[in-house]
N, C-alpha and C positions, 0 to 999 in steps of 0.2 A: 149436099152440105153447103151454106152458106161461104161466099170466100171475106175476111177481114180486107179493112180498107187500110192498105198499104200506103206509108208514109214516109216518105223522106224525108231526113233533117241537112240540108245540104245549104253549103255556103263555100265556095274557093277560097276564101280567106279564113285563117285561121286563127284563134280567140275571139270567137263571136259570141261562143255560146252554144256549139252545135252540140257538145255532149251534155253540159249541164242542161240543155234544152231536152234532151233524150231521156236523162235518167230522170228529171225530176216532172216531166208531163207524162211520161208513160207512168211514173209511178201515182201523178194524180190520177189519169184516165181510168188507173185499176181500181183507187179511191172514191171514182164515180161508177164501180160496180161492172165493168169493162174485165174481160181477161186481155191482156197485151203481151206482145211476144218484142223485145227488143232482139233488133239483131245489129251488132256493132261491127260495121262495114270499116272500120278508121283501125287501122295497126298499130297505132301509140296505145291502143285499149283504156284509152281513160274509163269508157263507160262500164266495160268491163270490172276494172279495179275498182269500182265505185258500188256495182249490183252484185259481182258475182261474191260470193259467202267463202269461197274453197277453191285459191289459184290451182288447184290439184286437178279438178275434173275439165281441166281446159285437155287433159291427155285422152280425156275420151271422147269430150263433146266440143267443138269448137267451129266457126264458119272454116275455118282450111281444113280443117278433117271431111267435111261437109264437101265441098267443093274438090279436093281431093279423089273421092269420091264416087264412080262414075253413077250409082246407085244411090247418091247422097240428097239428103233432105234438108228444110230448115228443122222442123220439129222431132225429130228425132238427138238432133244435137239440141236441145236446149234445156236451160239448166233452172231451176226454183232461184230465186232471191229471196231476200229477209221482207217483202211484200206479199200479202196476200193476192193472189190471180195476176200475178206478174211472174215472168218467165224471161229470159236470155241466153240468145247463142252469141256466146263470149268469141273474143279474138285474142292474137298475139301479134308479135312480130314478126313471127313467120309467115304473116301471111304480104307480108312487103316481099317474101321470095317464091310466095303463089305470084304475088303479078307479074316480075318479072321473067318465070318460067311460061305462065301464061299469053304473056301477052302479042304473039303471036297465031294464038289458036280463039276458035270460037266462042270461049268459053270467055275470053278476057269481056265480052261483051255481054253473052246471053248466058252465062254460069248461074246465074241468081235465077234466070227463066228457066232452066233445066231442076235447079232446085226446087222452086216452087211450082212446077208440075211435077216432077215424082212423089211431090209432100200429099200425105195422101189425110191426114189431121191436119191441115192447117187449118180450116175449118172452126177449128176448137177456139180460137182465137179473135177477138173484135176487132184489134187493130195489130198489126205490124205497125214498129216504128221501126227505120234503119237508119244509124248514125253514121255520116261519110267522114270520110276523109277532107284537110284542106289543101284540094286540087282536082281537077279535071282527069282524073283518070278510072282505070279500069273500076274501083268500084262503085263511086259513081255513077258510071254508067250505066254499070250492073243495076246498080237501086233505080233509076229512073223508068230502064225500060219495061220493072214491074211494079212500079207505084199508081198510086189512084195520083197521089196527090206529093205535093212539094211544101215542104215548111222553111220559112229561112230567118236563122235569127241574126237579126244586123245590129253591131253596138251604137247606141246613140251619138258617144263622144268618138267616134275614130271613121273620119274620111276619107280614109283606103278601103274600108268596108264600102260603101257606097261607089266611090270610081270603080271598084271591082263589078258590081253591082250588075252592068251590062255586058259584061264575058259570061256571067252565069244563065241570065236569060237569052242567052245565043244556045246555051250548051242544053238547056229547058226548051227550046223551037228544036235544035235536033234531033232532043229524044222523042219530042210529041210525034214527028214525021213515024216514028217508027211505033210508039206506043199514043192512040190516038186520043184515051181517057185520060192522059196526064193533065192535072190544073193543077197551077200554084193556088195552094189554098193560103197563101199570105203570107206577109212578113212581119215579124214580130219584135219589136225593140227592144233591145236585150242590155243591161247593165245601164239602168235610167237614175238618175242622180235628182230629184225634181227639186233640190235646195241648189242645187248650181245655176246660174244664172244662165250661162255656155250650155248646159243639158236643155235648158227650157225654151233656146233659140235652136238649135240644133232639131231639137224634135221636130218644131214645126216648119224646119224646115224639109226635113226629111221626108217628112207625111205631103208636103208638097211637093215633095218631089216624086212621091209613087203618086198622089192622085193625079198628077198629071199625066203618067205616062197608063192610067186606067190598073193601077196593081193595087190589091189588097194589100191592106196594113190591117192588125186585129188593133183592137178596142183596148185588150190586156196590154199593157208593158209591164216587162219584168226590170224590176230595181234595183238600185245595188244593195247588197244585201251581204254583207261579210260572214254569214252565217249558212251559206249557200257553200262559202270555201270550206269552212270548218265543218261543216257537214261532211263533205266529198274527203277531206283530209281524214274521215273517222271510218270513210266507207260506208256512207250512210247519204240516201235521197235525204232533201228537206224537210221531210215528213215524214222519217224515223228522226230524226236529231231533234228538231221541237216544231210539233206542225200550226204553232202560234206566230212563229217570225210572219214576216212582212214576204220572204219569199214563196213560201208554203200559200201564202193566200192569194200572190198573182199567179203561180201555176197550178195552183185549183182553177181557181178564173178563166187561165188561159185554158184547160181541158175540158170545161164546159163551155165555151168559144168556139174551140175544136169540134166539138160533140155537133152544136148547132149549125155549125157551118156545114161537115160532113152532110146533115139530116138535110140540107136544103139545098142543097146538089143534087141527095139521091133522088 
Protein backbone atom coordinates (compact mmCIF):
# COMPACT_ATOMS: atom_id res chain seq x y z
CA UNK A 1 0.00 0.00 0.00
CA UNK A 2 1.13 3.32 -1.10
CA UNK A 3 2.37 5.65 2.11
CA UNK A 4 0.57 9.67 1.98
CA UNK A 5 3.08 12.52 1.90
CA UNK A 6 3.27 13.68 5.33
CA UNK A 7 3.27 17.35 6.04
CA UNK A 8 3.96 19.62 8.57
CA UNK A 9 2.63 22.88 9.41
CA UNK A 10 5.29 24.17 11.65
CA UNK A 11 6.34 27.60 12.72
CA UNK A 12 7.84 28.54 16.55
CA UNK A 13 6.04 31.54 16.59
CA UNK A 14 2.66 31.62 17.27
CA UNK A 15 -0.23 33.57 15.22
CA UNK A 16 1.04 32.90 12.02
CA UNK A 17 -1.29 30.93 10.59
CA UNK A 18 -0.42 27.34 11.39
CA UNK A 19 -3.97 26.20 12.17
CA UNK A 20 -5.99 28.27 9.75
CA UNK A 21 -3.27 27.09 7.38
CA UNK A 22 -4.15 23.25 8.50
CA UNK A 23 -7.88 23.45 8.49
CA UNK A 24 -8.41 25.17 5.47
CA UNK A 25 -5.69 23.59 2.91
CA UNK A 26 -6.42 20.19 3.98
CA UNK A 27 -9.89 21.02 3.51
CA UNK A 28 -9.04 22.30 -0.15
CA UNK A 29 -6.55 19.34 -0.78
CA UNK A 30 -9.86 17.10 -0.16
CA UNK A 31 -11.69 19.70 -2.62
CA UNK A 32 -9.08 18.73 -5.14
CA UNK A 33 -10.21 15.01 -4.75
CA UNK A 34 -7.29 13.97 -2.22
CA UNK A 35 -8.54 11.89 0.94
CA UNK A 36 -6.45 13.83 3.97
CA UNK A 37 -5.98 12.80 7.39
CA UNK A 38 -5.24 16.01 9.64
CA UNK A 39 -3.61 15.17 12.75
CA UNK A 40 -3.58 18.23 15.30
CA UNK A 41 -0.24 17.91 17.14
CA UNK A 42 -0.96 21.75 19.07
CA UNK A 43 -2.86 21.29 22.51
CA UNK A 44 -4.83 24.55 22.48
CA UNK A 45 -6.76 22.26 19.61
CA UNK A 46 -7.81 25.06 17.60
CA UNK A 47 -7.91 22.90 14.69
CA UNK A 48 -9.64 20.43 16.38
CA UNK A 49 -12.54 22.93 17.56
CA UNK A 50 -12.78 24.09 14.04
CA UNK A 51 -13.06 20.16 12.00
CA UNK A 52 -14.18 18.15 14.57
CA UNK A 53 -18.33 17.87 14.44
CA UNK A 54 -18.74 16.22 18.28
CA UNK A 55 -16.29 17.51 21.23
CA UNK A 56 -17.61 14.06 22.66
CA UNK A 57 -15.61 11.35 20.58
CA UNK A 58 -12.38 13.16 21.59
CA UNK A 59 -13.17 10.19 24.70
CA UNK A 60 -12.45 7.59 22.18
CA UNK A 61 -10.44 8.82 19.56
CA UNK A 62 -7.85 11.45 20.11
CA UNK A 63 -3.61 11.68 19.35
CA UNK A 64 -3.06 11.09 23.42
CA UNK A 65 -5.22 8.13 23.50
CA UNK A 66 -3.29 7.18 20.48
CA UNK A 67 0.12 7.67 21.87
CA UNK A 68 -0.97 6.54 25.14
CA UNK A 69 -1.23 3.58 23.65
CA UNK A 70 1.58 1.19 23.39
CA UNK A 71 -0.47 -0.58 20.44
CA UNK A 72 -1.75 2.94 19.11
CA UNK A 73 -2.12 4.20 15.61
CA UNK A 74 -2.96 7.39 13.69
CA UNK A 75 -5.98 6.01 11.67
CA UNK A 76 -7.67 4.08 13.93
CA UNK A 77 -8.22 7.36 16.27
CA UNK A 78 -9.46 9.36 13.51
CA UNK A 79 -12.68 11.01 13.39
CA UNK A 80 -15.12 12.36 9.79
CA UNK A 81 -15.52 16.15 9.59
CA UNK A 82 -18.42 18.00 7.97
CA UNK A 83 -15.87 17.61 4.44
CA UNK A 84 -16.14 15.03 2.21
CA UNK A 85 -12.63 12.67 2.29
CA UNK A 86 -11.32 14.69 5.03
CA UNK A 87 -10.59 12.97 8.39
CA UNK A 88 -8.93 14.16 11.96
CA UNK A 89 -7.28 12.80 14.89
CA UNK A 90 -8.36 15.62 17.13
CA UNK A 91 -6.37 16.80 20.50
CA UNK A 92 -6.83 18.35 23.88
CA UNK A 93 -5.25 19.65 26.64
CA UNK A 94 -4.20 16.72 28.02
CA UNK A 95 -2.02 16.20 25.83
CA UNK A 96 0.39 19.17 27.32
CA UNK A 97 0.43 16.37 30.26
CA UNK A 98 1.58 13.54 27.63
CA UNK A 99 4.63 15.74 27.14
CA UNK A 100 5.46 16.37 30.16
CA UNK A 101 5.12 12.69 31.53
CA UNK A 102 6.85 11.95 28.25
CA UNK A 103 9.50 13.76 28.04
CA UNK A 104 11.94 11.86 29.32
CA UNK A 105 11.42 8.59 27.46
CA UNK A 106 11.63 7.59 23.81
CA UNK A 107 8.57 8.34 22.77
CA UNK A 108 8.86 12.33 23.57
CA UNK A 109 10.92 12.02 20.11
CA UNK A 110 9.90 8.89 17.99
CA UNK A 111 5.92 8.52 19.48
CA UNK A 112 4.55 9.66 16.02
CA UNK A 113 7.33 7.04 14.32
CA UNK A 114 5.88 4.24 16.58
CA UNK A 115 2.45 5.42 15.58
CA UNK A 116 2.87 5.54 11.99
CA UNK A 117 4.46 2.16 11.82
CA UNK A 118 1.86 0.24 13.62
CA UNK A 119 -0.82 2.33 11.34
CA UNK A 120 -1.33 -0.47 9.21
CA UNK A 121 -4.36 1.89 6.92
CA UNK A 122 -2.53 4.76 6.61
CA UNK A 123 -2.25 3.90 3.28
CA UNK A 124 -5.87 4.97 2.75
CA UNK A 125 -4.84 8.55 2.82
CA UNK A 126 -3.10 11.11 0.16
CA UNK A 127 -1.80 13.38 2.55
CA UNK A 128 -1.11 13.62 6.23
CA UNK A 129 -1.20 17.17 7.33
CA UNK A 130 0.17 17.71 11.19
CA UNK A 131 -0.53 21.03 12.81
CA UNK A 132 2.40 21.89 15.71
CA UNK A 133 2.45 23.64 18.18
CA UNK A 134 4.11 27.32 18.75
CA UNK A 135 7.49 26.06 20.13
CA UNK A 136 10.33 23.73 19.72
CA UNK A 137 9.23 20.99 21.53
CA UNK A 138 8.33 17.26 21.92
CA UNK A 139 5.65 17.56 19.17
CA UNK A 140 7.29 19.05 16.80
CA UNK A 141 9.69 16.90 16.84
CA UNK A 142 7.54 14.22 16.67
CA UNK A 143 6.11 15.58 13.17
CA UNK A 144 9.47 16.26 11.69
CA UNK A 145 11.10 13.00 12.12
CA UNK A 146 7.97 11.50 9.98
CA UNK A 147 7.22 14.25 7.48
CA UNK A 148 8.09 14.15 3.66
CA UNK A 149 8.02 17.72 3.89
CA UNK A 150 7.64 21.09 5.92
CA UNK A 151 4.99 23.92 5.29
CA UNK A 152 5.53 27.36 7.19
CA UNK A 153 3.20 30.05 7.15
CA UNK A 154 4.89 33.40 8.01
CA UNK A 155 2.67 36.65 8.59
CA UNK A 156 3.59 39.40 6.17
CA UNK A 157 3.10 42.39 8.77
CA UNK A 158 4.85 40.98 11.91
CA UNK A 159 8.92 40.94 12.15
CA UNK A 160 9.18 38.64 15.06
CA UNK A 161 7.95 36.00 12.64
CA UNK A 162 10.85 36.33 10.48
CA UNK A 163 13.84 37.08 13.26
CA UNK A 164 12.42 33.67 14.49
CA UNK A 165 12.78 32.50 11.19
CA UNK A 166 16.47 31.00 11.81
CA UNK A 167 15.76 28.99 15.18
CA UNK A 168 13.45 27.02 12.97
CA UNK A 169 15.73 26.20 10.23
CA UNK A 170 18.31 25.06 12.82
CA UNK A 171 15.55 22.84 14.30
CA UNK A 172 14.69 21.66 10.27
CA UNK A 173 18.84 20.66 9.78
CA UNK A 174 18.43 18.69 13.08
CA UNK A 175 15.55 16.73 12.10
CA UNK A 176 16.98 16.07 8.39
CA UNK A 177 20.30 14.50 10.16
CA UNK A 178 17.89 11.93 11.47
CA UNK A 179 15.06 11.93 8.92
CA UNK A 180 16.94 12.37 5.61
CA UNK A 181 13.74 12.98 3.06
CA UNK A 182 12.79 15.98 4.96
CA UNK A 183 12.40 19.25 2.46
CA UNK A 184 10.91 22.48 3.31
CA UNK A 185 8.46 22.57 0.69
CA UNK A 186 8.11 26.47 1.23
CA UNK A 187 6.82 29.28 2.92
CA UNK A 188 3.75 30.70 2.60
CA UNK A 189 2.66 34.33 3.49
CA UNK A 190 -0.09 34.33 5.57
CA UNK A 191 -2.41 37.35 6.39
CA UNK A 192 -1.37 39.63 3.22
CA UNK A 193 -3.15 43.12 3.18
CA UNK A 194 -2.16 44.18 -0.67
CA UNK A 195 -4.05 47.76 -0.17
CA UNK A 196 -1.44 48.62 2.65
CA UNK A 197 1.24 50.26 1.45
CA UNK A 198 3.54 48.73 4.75
CA UNK A 199 2.13 44.99 3.30
CA UNK A 200 3.41 45.78 -0.32
CA UNK A 201 7.14 46.71 1.12
CA UNK A 202 7.21 44.03 3.59
CA UNK A 203 6.43 41.40 1.05
CA UNK A 204 9.06 42.14 -1.09
CA UNK A 205 10.98 42.43 1.19
CA UNK A 206 10.48 39.16 2.73
CA UNK A 207 10.72 37.22 -0.51
CA UNK A 208 14.15 38.79 -0.63
CA UNK A 209 14.88 37.81 2.02
CA UNK A 210 14.26 33.86 1.51
CA UNK A 211 15.52 34.14 -2.25
CA UNK A 212 18.55 34.86 -0.90
CA UNK A 213 19.07 32.47 1.52
CA UNK A 214 17.91 29.72 -1.51
CA UNK A 215 14.17 29.01 0.46
CA UNK A 216 10.96 28.55 -1.34
CA UNK A 217 8.27 30.94 -0.89
CA UNK A 218 4.83 29.65 -2.87
CA UNK A 219 3.38 31.98 -5.59
CA UNK A 220 -0.10 31.79 -3.40
CA UNK A 221 -0.41 34.40 -0.52
CA UNK A 222 -3.02 33.99 1.61
CA UNK A 223 -5.00 37.54 2.50
CA UNK A 224 -6.50 39.06 5.05
CA UNK A 225 -9.76 37.94 4.87
CA UNK A 226 -12.12 38.46 7.95
CA UNK A 227 -14.29 35.77 6.77
CA UNK A 228 -11.57 33.19 7.52
CA UNK A 229 -12.26 34.28 11.45
CA UNK A 230 -15.98 34.11 11.13
CA UNK A 231 -15.65 30.95 9.54
CA UNK A 232 -13.59 29.26 12.38
CA UNK A 233 -15.88 31.24 14.99
CA UNK A 234 -18.85 29.00 13.30
CA UNK A 235 -16.60 25.89 13.25
CA UNK A 236 -16.59 25.87 9.79
CA UNK A 237 -13.25 25.60 6.95
CA UNK A 238 -13.76 28.52 4.47
CA UNK A 239 -15.33 26.36 2.19
CA UNK A 240 -18.29 25.43 4.21
CA UNK A 241 -19.02 29.05 5.30
CA UNK A 242 -18.97 30.59 1.63
CA UNK A 243 -16.37 29.00 -0.74
CA UNK A 244 -16.81 32.54 -3.02
CA UNK A 245 -14.73 34.84 -0.43
CA UNK A 246 -11.29 35.73 -1.43
CA UNK A 247 -9.79 33.24 1.09
CA UNK A 248 -11.46 29.96 -0.13
CA UNK A 249 -9.72 31.01 -3.53
CA UNK A 250 -6.03 31.52 -2.20
CA UNK A 251 -6.28 28.26 -0.39
CA UNK A 252 -7.78 26.35 -3.26
CA UNK A 253 -4.47 28.03 -5.12
CA UNK A 254 -2.40 27.21 -2.52
CA UNK A 255 -3.52 23.30 -2.55
CA UNK A 256 -3.07 22.95 -6.14
CA UNK A 257 0.69 24.75 -5.58
CA UNK A 258 1.00 22.09 -2.90
CA UNK A 259 -0.17 19.32 -5.28
CA UNK A 260 2.45 20.53 -8.11
CA UNK A 261 5.17 21.04 -6.02
CA UNK A 262 4.79 17.57 -4.03
CA UNK A 263 4.47 15.98 -8.03
CA UNK A 264 7.79 17.39 -8.77
CA UNK A 265 9.93 16.15 -5.98
CA UNK A 266 8.51 12.76 -6.49
Amino acid sequence: MPKPVIITIGNNKGGVGKSTTSVNLSAALAREGNTVLVVDGDPQSNTTSTLLPDFGLRENSSLVKALEDPEGAFSPNACATKTEHLEIVPNSIRCMEWEVRSYSSIDSVLGFSRLLQNDKDIGRYDYVLIDTPPNIGPMLRNSLLISDYVLVPCPVGDQYALDGFSTFIQVLSQAKQQNKKLLLLGVVLTKYDGRAVTHKKSKARIRAFFDAKGIPVFDTEIRVNIDIDRAHSHRKSIFEFDATKSGAVDYQNMAREVIDRVQKEA
